[in-house]
C-alpha positions as CSV (number, residue, x, y, z in Angstrom):
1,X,-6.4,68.9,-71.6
2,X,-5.1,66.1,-73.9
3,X,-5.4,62.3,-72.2
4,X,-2.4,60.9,-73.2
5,X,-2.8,56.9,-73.5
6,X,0.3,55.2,-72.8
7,X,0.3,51.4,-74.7
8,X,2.8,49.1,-73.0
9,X,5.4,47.8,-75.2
10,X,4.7,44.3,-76.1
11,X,7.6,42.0,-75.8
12,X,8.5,40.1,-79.0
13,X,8.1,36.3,-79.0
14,X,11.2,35.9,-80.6
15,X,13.2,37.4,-77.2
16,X,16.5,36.1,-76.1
17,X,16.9,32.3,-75.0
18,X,20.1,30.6,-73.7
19,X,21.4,27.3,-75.9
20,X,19.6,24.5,-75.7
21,X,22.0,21.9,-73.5
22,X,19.3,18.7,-74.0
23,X,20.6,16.0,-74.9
24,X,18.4,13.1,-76.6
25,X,18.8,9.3,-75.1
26,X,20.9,8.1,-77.1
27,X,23.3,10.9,-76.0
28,X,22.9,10.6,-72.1
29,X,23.7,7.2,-73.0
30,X,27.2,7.4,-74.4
31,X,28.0,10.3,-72.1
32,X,27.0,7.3,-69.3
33,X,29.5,4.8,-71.5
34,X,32.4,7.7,-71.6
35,X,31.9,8.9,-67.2
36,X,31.7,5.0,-66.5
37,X,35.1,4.1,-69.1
38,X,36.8,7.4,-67.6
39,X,35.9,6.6,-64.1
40,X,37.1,2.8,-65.1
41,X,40.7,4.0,-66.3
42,X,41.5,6.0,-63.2
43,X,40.7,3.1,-60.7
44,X,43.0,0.7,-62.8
45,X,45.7,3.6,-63.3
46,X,45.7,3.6,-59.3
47,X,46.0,0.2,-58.5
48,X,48.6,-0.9,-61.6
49,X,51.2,1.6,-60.9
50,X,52.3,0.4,-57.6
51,X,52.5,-2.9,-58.8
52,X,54.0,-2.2,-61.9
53,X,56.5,0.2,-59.5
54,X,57.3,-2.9,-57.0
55,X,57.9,-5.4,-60.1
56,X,60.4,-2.7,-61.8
57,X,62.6,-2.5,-58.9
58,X,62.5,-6.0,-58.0
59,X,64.4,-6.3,-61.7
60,X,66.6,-3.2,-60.5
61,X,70.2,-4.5,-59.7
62,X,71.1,-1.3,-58.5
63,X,68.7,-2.2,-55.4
64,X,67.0,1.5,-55.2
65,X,63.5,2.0,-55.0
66,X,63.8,5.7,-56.9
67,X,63.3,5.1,-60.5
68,X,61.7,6.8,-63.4
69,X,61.8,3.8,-65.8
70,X,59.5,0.9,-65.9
71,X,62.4,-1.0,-67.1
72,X,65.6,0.0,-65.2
73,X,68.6,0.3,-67.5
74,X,70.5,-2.7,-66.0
75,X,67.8,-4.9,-65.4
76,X,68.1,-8.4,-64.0
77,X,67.1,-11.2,-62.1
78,X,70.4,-10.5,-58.7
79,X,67.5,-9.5,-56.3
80,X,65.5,-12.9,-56.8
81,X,69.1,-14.8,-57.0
82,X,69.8,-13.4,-53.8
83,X,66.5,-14.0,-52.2
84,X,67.2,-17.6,-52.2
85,X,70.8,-17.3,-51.8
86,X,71.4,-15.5,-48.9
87,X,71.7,-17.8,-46.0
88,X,71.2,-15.2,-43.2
89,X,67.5,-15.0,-44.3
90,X,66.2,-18.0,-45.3
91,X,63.5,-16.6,-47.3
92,X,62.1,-20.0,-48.0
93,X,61.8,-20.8,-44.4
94,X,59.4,-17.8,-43.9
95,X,57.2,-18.5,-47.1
96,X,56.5,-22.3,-45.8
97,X,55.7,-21.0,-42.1
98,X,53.0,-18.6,-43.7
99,X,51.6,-21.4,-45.8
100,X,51.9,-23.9,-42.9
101,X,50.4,-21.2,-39.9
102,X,47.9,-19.6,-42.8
103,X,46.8,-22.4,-44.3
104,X,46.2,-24.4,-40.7
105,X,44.7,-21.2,-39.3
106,X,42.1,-21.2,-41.6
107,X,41.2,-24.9,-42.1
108,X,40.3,-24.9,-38.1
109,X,38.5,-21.6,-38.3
110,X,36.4,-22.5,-41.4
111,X,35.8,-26.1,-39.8
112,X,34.6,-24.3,-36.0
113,X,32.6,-21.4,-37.9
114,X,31.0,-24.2,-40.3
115,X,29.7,-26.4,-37.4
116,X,29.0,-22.9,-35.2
117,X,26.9,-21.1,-37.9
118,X,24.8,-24.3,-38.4
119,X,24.2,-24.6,-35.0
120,X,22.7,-20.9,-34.7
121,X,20.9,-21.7,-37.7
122,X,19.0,-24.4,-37.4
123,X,18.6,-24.9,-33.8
124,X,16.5,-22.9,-31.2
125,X,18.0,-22.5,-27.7
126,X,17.9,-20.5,-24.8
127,X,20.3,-17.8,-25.3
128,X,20.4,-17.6,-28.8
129,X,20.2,-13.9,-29.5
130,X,22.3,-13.5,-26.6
131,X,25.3,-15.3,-27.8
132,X,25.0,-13.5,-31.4
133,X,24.9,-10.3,-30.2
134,X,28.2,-11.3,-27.8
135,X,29.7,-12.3,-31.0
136,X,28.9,-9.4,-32.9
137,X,30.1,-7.3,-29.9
138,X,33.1,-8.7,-29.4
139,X,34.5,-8.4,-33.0
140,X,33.6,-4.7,-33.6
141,X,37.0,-4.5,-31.1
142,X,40.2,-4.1,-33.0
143,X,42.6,-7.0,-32.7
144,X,45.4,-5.0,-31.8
145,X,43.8,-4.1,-28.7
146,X,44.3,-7.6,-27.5
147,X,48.2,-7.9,-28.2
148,X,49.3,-6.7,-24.7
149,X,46.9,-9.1,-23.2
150,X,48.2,-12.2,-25.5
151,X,51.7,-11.6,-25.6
152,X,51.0,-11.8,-21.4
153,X,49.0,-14.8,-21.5
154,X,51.4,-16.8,-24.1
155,X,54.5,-15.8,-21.9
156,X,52.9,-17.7,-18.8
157,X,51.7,-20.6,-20.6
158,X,54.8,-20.9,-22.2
159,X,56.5,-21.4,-18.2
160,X,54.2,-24.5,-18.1
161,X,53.6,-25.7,-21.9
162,X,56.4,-24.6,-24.0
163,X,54.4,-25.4,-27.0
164,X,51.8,-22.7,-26.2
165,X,53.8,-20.0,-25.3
166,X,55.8,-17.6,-27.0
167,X,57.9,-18.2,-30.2
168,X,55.8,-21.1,-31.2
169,X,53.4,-21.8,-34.7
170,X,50.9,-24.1,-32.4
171,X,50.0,-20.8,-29.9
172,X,49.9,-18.5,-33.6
173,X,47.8,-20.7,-35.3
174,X,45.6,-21.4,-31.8
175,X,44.7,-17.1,-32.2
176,X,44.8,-16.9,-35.4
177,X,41.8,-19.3,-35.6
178,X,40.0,-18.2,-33.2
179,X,40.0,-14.4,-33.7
180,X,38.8,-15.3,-37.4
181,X,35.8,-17.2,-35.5
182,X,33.6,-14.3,-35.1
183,X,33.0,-12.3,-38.2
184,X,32.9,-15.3,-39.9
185,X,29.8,-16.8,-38.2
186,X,27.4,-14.2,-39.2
187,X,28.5,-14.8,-42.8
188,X,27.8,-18.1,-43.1
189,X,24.9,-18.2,-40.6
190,X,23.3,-15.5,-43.0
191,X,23.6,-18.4,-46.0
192,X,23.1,-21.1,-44.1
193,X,19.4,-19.3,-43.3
194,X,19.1,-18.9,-47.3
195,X,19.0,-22.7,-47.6
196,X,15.1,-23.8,-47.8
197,X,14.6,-26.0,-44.4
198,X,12.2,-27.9,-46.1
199,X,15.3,-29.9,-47.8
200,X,16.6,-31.0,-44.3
201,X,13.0,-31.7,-43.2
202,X,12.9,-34.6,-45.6
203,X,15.9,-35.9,-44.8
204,X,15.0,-36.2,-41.6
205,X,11.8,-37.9,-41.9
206,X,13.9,-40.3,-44.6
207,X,16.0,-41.5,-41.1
208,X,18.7,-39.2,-41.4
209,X,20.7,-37.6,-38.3
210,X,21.7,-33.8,-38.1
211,X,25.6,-34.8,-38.5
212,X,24.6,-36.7,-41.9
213,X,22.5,-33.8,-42.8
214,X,25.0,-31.0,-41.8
215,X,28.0,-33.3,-44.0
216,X,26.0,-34.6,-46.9
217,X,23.8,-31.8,-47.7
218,X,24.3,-28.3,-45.9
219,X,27.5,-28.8,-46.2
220,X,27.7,-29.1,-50.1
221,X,25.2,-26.1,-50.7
222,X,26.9,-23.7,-48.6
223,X,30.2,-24.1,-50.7
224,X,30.9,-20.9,-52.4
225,X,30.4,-19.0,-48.2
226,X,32.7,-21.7,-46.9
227,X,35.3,-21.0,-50.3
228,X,35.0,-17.4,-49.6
229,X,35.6,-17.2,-46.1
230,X,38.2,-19.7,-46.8
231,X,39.7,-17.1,-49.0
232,X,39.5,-14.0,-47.1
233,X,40.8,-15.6,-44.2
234,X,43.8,-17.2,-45.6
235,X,44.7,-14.1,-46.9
236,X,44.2,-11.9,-43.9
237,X,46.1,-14.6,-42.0
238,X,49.1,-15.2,-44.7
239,X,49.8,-11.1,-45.0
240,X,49.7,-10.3,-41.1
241,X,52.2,-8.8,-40.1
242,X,51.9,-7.0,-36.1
243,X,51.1,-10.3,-34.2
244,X,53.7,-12.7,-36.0
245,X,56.1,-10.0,-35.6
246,X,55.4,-9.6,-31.5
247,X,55.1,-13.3,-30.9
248,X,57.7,-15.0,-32.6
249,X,61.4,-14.3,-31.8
250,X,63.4,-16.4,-33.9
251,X,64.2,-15.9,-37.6
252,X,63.8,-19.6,-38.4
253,X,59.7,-18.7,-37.4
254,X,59.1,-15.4,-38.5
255,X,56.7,-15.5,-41.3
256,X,57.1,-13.9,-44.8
257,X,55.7,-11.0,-44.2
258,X,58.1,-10.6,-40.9
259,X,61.2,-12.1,-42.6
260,X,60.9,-9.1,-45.6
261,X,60.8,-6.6,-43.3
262,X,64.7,-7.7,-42.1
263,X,65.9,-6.6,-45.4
264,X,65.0,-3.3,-45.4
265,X,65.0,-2.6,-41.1
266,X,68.8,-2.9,-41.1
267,X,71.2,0.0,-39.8
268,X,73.2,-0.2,-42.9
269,X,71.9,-2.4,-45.7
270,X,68.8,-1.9,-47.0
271,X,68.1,-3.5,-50.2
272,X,65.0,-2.3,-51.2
273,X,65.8,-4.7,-54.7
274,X,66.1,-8.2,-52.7
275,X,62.7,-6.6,-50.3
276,X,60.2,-6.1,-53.6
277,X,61.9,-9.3,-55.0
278,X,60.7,-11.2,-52.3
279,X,57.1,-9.4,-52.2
280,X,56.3,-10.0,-55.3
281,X,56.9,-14.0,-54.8
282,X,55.0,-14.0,-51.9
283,X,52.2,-12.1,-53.8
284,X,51.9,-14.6,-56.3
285,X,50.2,-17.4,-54.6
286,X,47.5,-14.9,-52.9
287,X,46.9,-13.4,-56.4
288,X,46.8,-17.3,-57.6
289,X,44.1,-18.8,-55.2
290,X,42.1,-15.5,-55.9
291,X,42.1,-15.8,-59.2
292,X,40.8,-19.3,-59.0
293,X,38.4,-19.4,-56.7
294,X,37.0,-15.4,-57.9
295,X,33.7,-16.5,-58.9
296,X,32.6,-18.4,-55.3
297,X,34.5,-15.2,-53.9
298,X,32.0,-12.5,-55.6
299,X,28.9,-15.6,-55.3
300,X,29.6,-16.3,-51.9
301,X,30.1,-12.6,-50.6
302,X,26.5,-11.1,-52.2
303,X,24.3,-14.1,-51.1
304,X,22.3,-14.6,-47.9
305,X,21.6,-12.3,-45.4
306,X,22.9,-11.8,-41.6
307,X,19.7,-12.5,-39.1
308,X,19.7,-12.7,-35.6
């Protein structure tokens, strides 16, 4: 009987490997550069074409909204001539109520959350932490949820103090100012605690008061959180559009963003041309004071930190 050895077959070191996909740094790094550009050109894709779709048909005399041109055959400037011309919507009445409501709005919310946040800040009182955490509470509620409830309140004050109640730009800008109160606070308390206290200290051994302190020198350093609020509110405020619409009932108050709407909420003349005519004036000055003020915008917006 024969023993019959069986060897196992070796494998050769040259067997089958899959292609080599590594890439060296220098590669990683451009395919970075190329995700990042591609990435890059999508985002601006998405936010140009709207506005270059608005600004075409506010040149489109034919006063449609459905067109495949960026510049429409018969392009003109009728829309913009009868923005201003048409006396039944006095289009310029309605910009200079948003600039006067927006721009009063925020000065007296900037001014309250200024003195508020410094308060919170830099003093230490008995229900501190307490009155924060109210505030933080009470802005995590939608605003719309208290329309009902000011529309109600506006309609009873206005029995007693027509100046308060309904239809009037003194009870708008009253809750406009005040609803911007809260969020507001923990923004600028948050840089306001970023200041070194050690800077106040020696003003005050130097004979200075807290009200000289708070104008001369918080003040001044806290800037680019007071520019950026300013901003943001201003611009929340100026393109509102539910609360101006419930509260005000004539068309000499309506804002801008109210008095646009009329052109296209008609039974039987909607002219979309005169509506994105009108938008894009009353985008300009919003894109105007951001472009201005950009850099205290991004500065003010990554500095300091909310503490309770």
């Amino acid at each position: 009987m024969t023993d019959v050895q069986s060897h196992p077959t070796k494998l050769s070191s040259t067997a089958f490997k899959g292609p080599n996909f590594s890439l060296n740094y220098q590669q990683r790094r451009w395919l970075g550069y190329i995700i990042r550009y591609i990435i890059a050109a999508i985002l601006i894709v998405f936010a140009f074409v709207p506005v270059v779709w608005v600004v075409s048909a506010s040149f489109n005399q034919a006063g449609s909204l459905v067109s495949v041109e960026v510049i429409p055959k018969h392009a003109g400037i009728a829309n913009y001539r009868g923005l201003f011309e048409n006396k039944y919507y006095p289009f310029l009445t309605w910009l200079r109520n948003s600039f006067i409501v927006a721009g009063t709005s925020t000065l007296l919310s900037v001014t309250s959350t200024a003195v508020s946040a410094y308060g919170l800040s830099r003093f230490r009182f008995f229900g501190r932490k307490t009155l924060m955490r109210a505030i933080l509470v009470i802005s995590i509620f939608p605003a719309a949820l208290s329309i009902i409830a000011i529309y109600t309140t506006l309609q009873q004050f206005g029995d007693h103090v027509g100046i308060l109640g309904l239809n009037s730009h003194v009870s708008l800008i009253l809750i406009y100012a005040s609803g911007a109160l809260s969020i507001n606070v923990f923004l600028v308390k948050g840089y306001m605690d970023s200041i070194p206290l050690e800077i106040e200290e020696s003003a005050l051994v130097d004979g200075a008061t807290h009200a000289q302190i708070f104008r001369m020198i918080t003040l001044p350093l806290a800037k680019p959180i007071l520019i950026t609020i300013s901003v943001l509110t201003f611009m929340a405020i100026y393109g509102d559009f539910v609360l101006p619409r419930v509260l005000m009932q004539s068309s000499d108050k309506f804002t801008v963003m109210v008095g646009l709407y009329l052109f296209q909420s008609a039974d039987y003349a909607q002219n979309w041309g005169v509506f994105t005519a009108g938008a894009v004036i009353a985008a300009l000055p919003i894109l105007g004071i951001y472009m201005l003020l950009q850099r205290y915008i991004i500065g003010g917006l990554t500095a300091g930190a909310v503490k309770l």
